[in-house]
N, C-alpha and C positions, 0 to 999 in steps of 0.2 A: 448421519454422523451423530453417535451419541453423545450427549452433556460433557462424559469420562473423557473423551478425545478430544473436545472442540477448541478448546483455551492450547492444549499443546501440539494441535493441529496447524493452526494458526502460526502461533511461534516458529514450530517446526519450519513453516515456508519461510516466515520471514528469515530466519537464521542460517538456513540451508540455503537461499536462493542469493544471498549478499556474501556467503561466503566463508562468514568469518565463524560459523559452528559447525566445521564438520565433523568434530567429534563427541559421538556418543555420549559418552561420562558424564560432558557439560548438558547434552539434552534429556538423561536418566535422571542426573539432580536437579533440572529442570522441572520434570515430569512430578518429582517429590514435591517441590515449592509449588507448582502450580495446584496438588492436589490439596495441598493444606491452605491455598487460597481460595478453589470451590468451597470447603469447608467453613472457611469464615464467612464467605459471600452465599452461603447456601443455596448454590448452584444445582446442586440437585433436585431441586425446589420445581414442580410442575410447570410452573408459570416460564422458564426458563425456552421449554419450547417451541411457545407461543409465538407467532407471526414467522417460524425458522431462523436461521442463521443470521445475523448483524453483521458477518467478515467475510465470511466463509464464500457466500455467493455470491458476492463481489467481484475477489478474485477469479472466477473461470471468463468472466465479460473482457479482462485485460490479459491479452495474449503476450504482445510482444516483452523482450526483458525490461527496455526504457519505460514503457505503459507498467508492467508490475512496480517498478522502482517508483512511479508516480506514487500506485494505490497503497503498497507498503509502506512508503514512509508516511503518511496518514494516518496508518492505523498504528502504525507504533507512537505515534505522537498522539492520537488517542487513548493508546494504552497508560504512556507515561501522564497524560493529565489524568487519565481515571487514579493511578498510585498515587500521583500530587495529590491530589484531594482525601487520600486514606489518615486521617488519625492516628499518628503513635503505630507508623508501619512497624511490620513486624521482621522478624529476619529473612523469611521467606519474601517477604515484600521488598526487602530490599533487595534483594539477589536479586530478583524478576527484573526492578527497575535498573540495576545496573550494566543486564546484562541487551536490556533495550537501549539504554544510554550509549552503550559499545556502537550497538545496530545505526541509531540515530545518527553517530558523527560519520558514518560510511554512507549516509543518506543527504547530502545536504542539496546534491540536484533537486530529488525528488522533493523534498521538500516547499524548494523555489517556484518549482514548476506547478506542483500543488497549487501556490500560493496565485500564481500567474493562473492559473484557469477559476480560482473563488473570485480574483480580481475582475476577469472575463464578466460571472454572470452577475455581476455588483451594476456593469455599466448601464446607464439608461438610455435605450437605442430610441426614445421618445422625443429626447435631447435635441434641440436644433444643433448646436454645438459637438454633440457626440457625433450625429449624422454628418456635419461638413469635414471631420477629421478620418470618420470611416470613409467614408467618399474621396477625399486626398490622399487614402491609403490604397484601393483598391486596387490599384494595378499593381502595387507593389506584393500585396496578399495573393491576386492571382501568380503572377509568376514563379511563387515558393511553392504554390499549387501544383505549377505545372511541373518545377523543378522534383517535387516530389514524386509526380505521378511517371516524369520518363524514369526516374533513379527506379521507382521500383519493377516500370516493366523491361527495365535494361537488368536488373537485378533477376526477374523470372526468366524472360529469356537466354540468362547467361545459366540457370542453374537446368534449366530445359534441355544446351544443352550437353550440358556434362551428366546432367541423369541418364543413364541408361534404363527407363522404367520399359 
């Protein structure tokens, strides 16, 4: 994916996969504001390609819709702190962050959920106290496990067999 697509690339999913841009017009004047934002940010710049994609490869690792709603509303709240931090945004800059702002309030699962798994790798499983509270939880953890794993193979065998493959 080249440099020209990768900023409205991104977008693109985010905006198309929540819903709320399916029309064109909004992601053509898009594509105008995000081009005069490479511009300022001199995105064309070699160094740009360097280590590959920041977003982009991200998203294929999260298949399901609730998993993308995790990784999206991340990056859009990424996005909106990199604009926070712009100097004397400009009008293109503001459209951008607006039209993430729209994005953001249809995101506030994902968001949470975000928040709950940074909380996850925070814990310290070294912990005498962390360990006696995972331990007084375990069986409770296993059986969301199991509830999970029959929902999903009652879920394949149901679609098994209504597929006529």
């Amino acid at each position: 994916m080249t440099c020209q697509t990768y900023s409205l690339f991104v977008l693109s999913v985010i905006m198309i996969y929540f819903g709320g841009f399916g029309n064109s017009s909004i992601l053509s004047r898009l594509q105008n504001d995000i081009d005069q934002l490479k511009a300022d940010f001199n995105a064309s710049h070699s160094d740009v390609a360097d280590g590959g994609p920041i977003f982009t490869d991200k998203l294929t690792d999260w298949t399901e819709r609730n998993e993308k709603r995790i990784i999206l509303s991340q990056i859009v709240s990424m996005y909106l702190e990199m604009f926070k931090n712009t100097a004397n945004p400009k009008a293109h800059v503001r459209h951008i962050s607006e039209e993430l702002h729209t994005l953001e309030k249809s995101l506030p699962d994902g968001l949470k959920k975000m928040k709950d798994l940074m909380d996850l790798t925070k814990l310290q499983m070294s912990d005498l106290k962390i360990q006696r509270k995972a331990v007084n939880e375990l069986f409770s953890v296993l059986q969301k496990l199991a509830e999970t794993s029959t929902s999903l193979k009652r879920k394949r065998s149901q679609f098994q067999r209504r597929c006529k493959c």
